[in-house]
C-alpha positions as CSV (number, residue, x, y, z in Angstrom):
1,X,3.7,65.2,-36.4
2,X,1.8,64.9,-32.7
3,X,-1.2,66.3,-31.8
4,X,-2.0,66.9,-27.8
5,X,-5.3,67.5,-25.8
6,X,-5.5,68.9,-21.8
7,X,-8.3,68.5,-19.4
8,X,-8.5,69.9,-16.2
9,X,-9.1,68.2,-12.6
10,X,-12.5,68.7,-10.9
11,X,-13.6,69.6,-7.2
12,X,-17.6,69.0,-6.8
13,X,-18.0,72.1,-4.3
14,X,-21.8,71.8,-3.8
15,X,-24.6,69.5,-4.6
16,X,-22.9,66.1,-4.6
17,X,-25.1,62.7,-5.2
18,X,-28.4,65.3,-5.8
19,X,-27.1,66.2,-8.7
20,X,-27.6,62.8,-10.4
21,X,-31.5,63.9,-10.0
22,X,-31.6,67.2,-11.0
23,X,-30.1,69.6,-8.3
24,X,-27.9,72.6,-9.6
25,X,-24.2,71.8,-8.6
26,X,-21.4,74.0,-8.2
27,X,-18.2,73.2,-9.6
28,X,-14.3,74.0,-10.5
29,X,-11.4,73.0,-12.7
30,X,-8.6,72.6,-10.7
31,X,-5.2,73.7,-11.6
32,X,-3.6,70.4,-12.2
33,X,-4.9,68.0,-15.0
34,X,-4.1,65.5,-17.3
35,X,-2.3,65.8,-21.0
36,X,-2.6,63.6,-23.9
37,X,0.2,63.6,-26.7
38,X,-0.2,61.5,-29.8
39,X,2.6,61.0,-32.1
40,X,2.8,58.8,-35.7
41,X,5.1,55.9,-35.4
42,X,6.3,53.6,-37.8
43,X,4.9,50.3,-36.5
44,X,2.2,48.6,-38.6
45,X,-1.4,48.5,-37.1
46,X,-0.3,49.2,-33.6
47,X,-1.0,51.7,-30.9
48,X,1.7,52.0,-28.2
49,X,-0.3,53.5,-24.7
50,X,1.8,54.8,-21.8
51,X,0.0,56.2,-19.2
52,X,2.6,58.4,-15.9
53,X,2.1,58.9,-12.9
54,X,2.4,63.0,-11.8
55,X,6.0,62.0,-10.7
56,X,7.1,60.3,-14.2
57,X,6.6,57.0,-13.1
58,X,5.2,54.5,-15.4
59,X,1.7,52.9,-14.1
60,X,0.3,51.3,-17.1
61,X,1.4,50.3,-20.6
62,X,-0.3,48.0,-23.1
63,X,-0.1,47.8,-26.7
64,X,-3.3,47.5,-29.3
65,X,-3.9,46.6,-32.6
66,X,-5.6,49.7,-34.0
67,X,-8.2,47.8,-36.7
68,X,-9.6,46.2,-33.5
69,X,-8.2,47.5,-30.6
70,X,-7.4,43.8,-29.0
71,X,-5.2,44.1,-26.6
72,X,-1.3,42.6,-27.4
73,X,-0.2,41.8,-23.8
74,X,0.5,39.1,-22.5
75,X,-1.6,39.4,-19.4
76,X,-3.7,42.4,-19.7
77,X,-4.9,43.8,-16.1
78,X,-8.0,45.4,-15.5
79,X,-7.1,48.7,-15.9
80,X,-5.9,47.8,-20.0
81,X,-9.0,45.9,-20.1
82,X,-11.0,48.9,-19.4
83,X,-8.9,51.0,-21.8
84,X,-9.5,48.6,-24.2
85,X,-14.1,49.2,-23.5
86,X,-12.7,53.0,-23.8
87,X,-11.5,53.1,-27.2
88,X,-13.9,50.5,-28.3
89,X,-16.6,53.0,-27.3
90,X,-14.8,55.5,-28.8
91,X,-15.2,53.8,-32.2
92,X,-18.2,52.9,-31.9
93,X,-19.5,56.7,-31.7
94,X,-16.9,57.7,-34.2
95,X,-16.5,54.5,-37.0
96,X,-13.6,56.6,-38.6
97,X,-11.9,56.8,-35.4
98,X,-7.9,55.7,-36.4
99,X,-9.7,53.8,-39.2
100,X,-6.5,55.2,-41.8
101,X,-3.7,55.1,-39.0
102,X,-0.7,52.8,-38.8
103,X,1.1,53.2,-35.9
104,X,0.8,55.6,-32.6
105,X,2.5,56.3,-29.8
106,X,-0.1,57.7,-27.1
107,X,1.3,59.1,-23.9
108,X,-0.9,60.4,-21.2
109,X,0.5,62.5,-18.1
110,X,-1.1,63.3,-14.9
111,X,-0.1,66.2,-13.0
112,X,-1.8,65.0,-9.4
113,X,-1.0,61.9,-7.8
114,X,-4.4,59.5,-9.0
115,X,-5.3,58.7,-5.5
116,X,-6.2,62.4,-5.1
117,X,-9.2,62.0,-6.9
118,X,-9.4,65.0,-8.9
119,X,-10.2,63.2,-12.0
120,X,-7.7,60.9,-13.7
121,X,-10.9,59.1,-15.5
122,X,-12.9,62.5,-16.8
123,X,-9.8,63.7,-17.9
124,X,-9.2,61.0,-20.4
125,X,-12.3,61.1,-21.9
126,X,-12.4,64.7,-22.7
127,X,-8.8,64.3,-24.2
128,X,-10.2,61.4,-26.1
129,X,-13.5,62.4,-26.6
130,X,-11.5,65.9,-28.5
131,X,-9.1,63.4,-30.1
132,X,-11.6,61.4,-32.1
133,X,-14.3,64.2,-32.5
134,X,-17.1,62.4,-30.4
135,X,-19.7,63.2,-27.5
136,X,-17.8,63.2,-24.4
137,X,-21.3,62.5,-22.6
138,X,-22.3,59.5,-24.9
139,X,-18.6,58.1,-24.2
140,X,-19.1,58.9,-20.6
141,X,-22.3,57.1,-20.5
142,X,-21.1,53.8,-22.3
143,X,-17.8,53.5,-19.9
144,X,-18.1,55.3,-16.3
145,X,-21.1,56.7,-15.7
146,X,-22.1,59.1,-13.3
147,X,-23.2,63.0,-13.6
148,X,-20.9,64.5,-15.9
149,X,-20.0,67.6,-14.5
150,X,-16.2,66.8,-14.4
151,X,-16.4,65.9,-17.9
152,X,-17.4,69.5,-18.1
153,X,-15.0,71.4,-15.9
154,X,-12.6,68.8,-17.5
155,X,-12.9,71.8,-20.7
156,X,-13.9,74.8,-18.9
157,X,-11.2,77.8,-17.5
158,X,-13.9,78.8,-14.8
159,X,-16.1,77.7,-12.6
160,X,-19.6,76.0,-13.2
161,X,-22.8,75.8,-12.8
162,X,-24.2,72.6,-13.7
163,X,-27.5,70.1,-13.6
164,X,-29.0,67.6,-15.4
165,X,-32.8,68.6,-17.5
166,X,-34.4,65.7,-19.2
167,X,-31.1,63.3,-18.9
168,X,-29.0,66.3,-20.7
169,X,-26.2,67.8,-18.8
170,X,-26.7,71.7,-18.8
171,X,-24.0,74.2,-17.6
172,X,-22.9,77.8,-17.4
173,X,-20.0,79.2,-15.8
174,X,-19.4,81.4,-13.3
175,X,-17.0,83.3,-11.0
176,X,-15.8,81.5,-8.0
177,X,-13.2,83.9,-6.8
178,X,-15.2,85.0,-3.1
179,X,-13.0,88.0,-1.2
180,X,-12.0,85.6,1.5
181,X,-10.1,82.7,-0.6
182,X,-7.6,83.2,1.4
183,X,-9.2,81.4,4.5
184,X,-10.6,78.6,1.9
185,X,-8.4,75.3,2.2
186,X,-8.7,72.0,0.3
187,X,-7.3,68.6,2.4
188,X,-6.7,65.2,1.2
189,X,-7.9,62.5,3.8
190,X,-5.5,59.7,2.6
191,X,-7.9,57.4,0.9
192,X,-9.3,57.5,-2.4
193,X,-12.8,57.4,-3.0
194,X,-15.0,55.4,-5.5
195,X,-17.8,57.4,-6.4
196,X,-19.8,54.7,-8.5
197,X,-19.6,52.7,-5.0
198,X,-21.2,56.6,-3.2
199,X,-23.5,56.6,-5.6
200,X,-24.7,52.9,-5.4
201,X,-24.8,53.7,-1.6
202,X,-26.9,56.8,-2.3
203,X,-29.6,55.0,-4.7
204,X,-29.7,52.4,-1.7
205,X,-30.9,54.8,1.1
206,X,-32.1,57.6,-0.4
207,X,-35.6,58.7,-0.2
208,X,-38.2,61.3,-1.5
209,X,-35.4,62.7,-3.2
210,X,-37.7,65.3,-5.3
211,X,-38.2,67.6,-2.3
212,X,-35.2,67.9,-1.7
213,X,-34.0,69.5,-4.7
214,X,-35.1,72.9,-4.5
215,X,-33.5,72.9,-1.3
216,X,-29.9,71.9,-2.8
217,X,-30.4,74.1,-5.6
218,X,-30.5,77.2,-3.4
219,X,-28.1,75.8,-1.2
220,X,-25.4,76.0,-4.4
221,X,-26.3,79.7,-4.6
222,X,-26.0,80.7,-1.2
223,X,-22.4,78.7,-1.4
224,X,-21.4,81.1,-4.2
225,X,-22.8,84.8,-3.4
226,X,-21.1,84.6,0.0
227,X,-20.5,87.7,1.5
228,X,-18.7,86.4,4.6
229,X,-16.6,83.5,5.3
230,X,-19.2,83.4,8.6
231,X,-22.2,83.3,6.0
232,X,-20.4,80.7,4.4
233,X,-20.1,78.4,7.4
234,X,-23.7,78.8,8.1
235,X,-24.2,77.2,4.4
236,X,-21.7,74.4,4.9
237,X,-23.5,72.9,7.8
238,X,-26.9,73.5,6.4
239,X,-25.4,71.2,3.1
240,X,-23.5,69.2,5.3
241,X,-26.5,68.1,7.8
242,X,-28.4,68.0,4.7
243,X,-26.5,65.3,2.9
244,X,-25.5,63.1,6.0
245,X,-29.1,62.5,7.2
246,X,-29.9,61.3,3.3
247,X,-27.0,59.1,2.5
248,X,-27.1,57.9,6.3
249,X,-23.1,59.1,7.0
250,X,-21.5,60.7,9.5
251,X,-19.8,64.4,8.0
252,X,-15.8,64.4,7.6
253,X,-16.1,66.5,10.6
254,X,-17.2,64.4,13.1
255,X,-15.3,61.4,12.0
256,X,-12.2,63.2,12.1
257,X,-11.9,66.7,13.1
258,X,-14.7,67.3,16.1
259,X,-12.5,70.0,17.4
260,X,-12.3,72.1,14.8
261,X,-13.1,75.7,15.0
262,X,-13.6,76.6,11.4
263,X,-16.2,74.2,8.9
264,X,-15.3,71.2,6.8
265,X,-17.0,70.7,3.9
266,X,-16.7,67.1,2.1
267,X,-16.4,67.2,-1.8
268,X,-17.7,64.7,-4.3
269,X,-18.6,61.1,-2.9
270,X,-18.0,60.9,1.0
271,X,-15.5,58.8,2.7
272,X,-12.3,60.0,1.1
273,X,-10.5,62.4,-1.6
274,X,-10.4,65.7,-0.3
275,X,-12.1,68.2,1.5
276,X,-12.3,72.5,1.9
277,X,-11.8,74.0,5.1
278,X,-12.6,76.8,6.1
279,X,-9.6,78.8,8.1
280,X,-10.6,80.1,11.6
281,X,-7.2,80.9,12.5
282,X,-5.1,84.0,12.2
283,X,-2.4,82.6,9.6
284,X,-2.4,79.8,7.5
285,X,0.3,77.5,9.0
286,X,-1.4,77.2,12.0
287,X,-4.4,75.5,9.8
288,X,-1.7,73.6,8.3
289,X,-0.1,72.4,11.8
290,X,-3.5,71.5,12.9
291,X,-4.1,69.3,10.4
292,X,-0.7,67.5,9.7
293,X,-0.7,66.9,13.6
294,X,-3.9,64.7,12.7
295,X,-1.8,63.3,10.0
296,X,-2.7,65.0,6.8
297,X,-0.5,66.0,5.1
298,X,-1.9,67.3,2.0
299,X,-3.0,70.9,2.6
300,X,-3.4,73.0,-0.1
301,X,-4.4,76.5,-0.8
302,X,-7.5,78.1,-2.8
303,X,-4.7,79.5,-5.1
304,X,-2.9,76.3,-5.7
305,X,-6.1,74.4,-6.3
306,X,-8.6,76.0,-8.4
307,X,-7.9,77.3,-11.9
């Protein structure tokens, strides 16, 4: 008998570091996530992890003794070490978690390459976090951290709107389907991104961070009621400008793509993962030349994106 649990990727659209302090974010599950299939097995007291790559590739394994969790390895790297604080959390929240299981086979398999960022870590959480019946947000606060709203678009079909009130996450979803998704365009910049190190860069130079809530806030509203991809831009700069002058960091599109024509609008922690562009070209592969001429390569629609 197996039992399986999907969560979706994540794109921060609007809102990113402010929302740790309050500001309403926009976000949306993405198209590609992660699935986690659980099967009985026959070996005594052991669980049996496997973890793949989008392209079937095997990138970590580790076995645990499932009355404890301690690892069985030989030489257990950091990433099964962390694993290991995961379902040790896990238990904690839920003491009945595997308590009457034997053996398990666990497989978990990404559908987007992990350097993309869109969420390998949220999305197993909510799988476990379903799996063994426990708050994905107490989980979330005893292993990763951070604001949670992947966690939520890791179990939502739309797109959100999302803030934290009195240290509670608090979300409601919305429509994010504007008329011109067909000029929206999402591009990896070939590094991956830690957002705990963004956000310990953000508590460093941030300042009177308050006032400038109100301002994010509406900011995340304009961003969705567009009518016009032109409107649009306008907002994108404002949030842009907005952002780089309190994290003290040039935009994406000065570091990399001064010349262009349309807007570029940096999502999640700065300095890597991917990006949304905004089209100002008559057809789509000439967007797509522009930016594989700059070397990136990763270009992908709104429709092949966002879920």
């Amino acid at each position: 008998m197996s039992k399986s649990f999907y969560g979706h990727g994540k794109l921060l659209l609007t809102g990113e570091y402010f929302v740790l302090d309050g500001a309403e974010a926009l976000a949306v599950p993405t198209k590609l996530g992660q699935l986690l299939k659980v099967e009985k097995t026959s070996q005594s007291d052991i669980l049996d992890w496997k973890s793949y790559n989008e392209d079937g590739t095997l990138w970590l394994s580790g076995k645990f003794q499932i009355s404890d969790f301690e690892i069985l390895n030989e030489q257990p790297n950091e990433a099964l070490l962390f694993l290991q604080k995961i379902l040790k959390a896990t238990r904690s929240l839920n003491p009945n978690y595997l308590k009457k299981e034997n053996g398990l086979q666990v497989e978990m398999q990404l559908e987007f390459p992990r350097n993309w960022g869109l969420g390998s870590s949220s999305t197993l959480l909510h799988c476990l976090s379903e799996w063994a019946n426990v708050d994905a947000f107490e989980l979330l606060k005893m292993t990763f951290g951070g604001s949670g709203y992947d966690l939520a678009c890791a179990g939502t079909d739309s797109a959100i709107l999302y803030k934290i009130e009195n240290e509670k996450p608090i979300w409601k979803t919305c429509t994010y389907q504007p008329p011109f998704s067909d000029r929206l365009f999402f591009i990896h910049l070939n590094q991956k991104q830690n957002s705990r190190e963004g956000i310990q860069q953000y508590r460093k130079v941030s300042k009177n961070i308050e006032s400038l809530l109100p301002e994010v806030s509406m900011l995340t509203h304009e961003f969705l009621n567009n009518p016009s991809i032109f409107d649009l831009n306008h907002v994108i700069r404002e949030h842009e400008q907005l952002v780089s002058s309190t994290i003290k960091q040039p935009r994406a599109k000065d570091l990399f793509f001064k010349n262009f024509e349309g807007e570029i609008k940096s999502l999640g922690a700065w300095g890597g993962d991917f990006v949304m562009a905004t089209n100002p070209f008559d057809k789509k592969e000439e967007l797509i030349s522009y930016f594989k001429e700059k070397g990136f390569e990763t270009v992908l629609t709104f429709e092949e994106m966002i879920f």
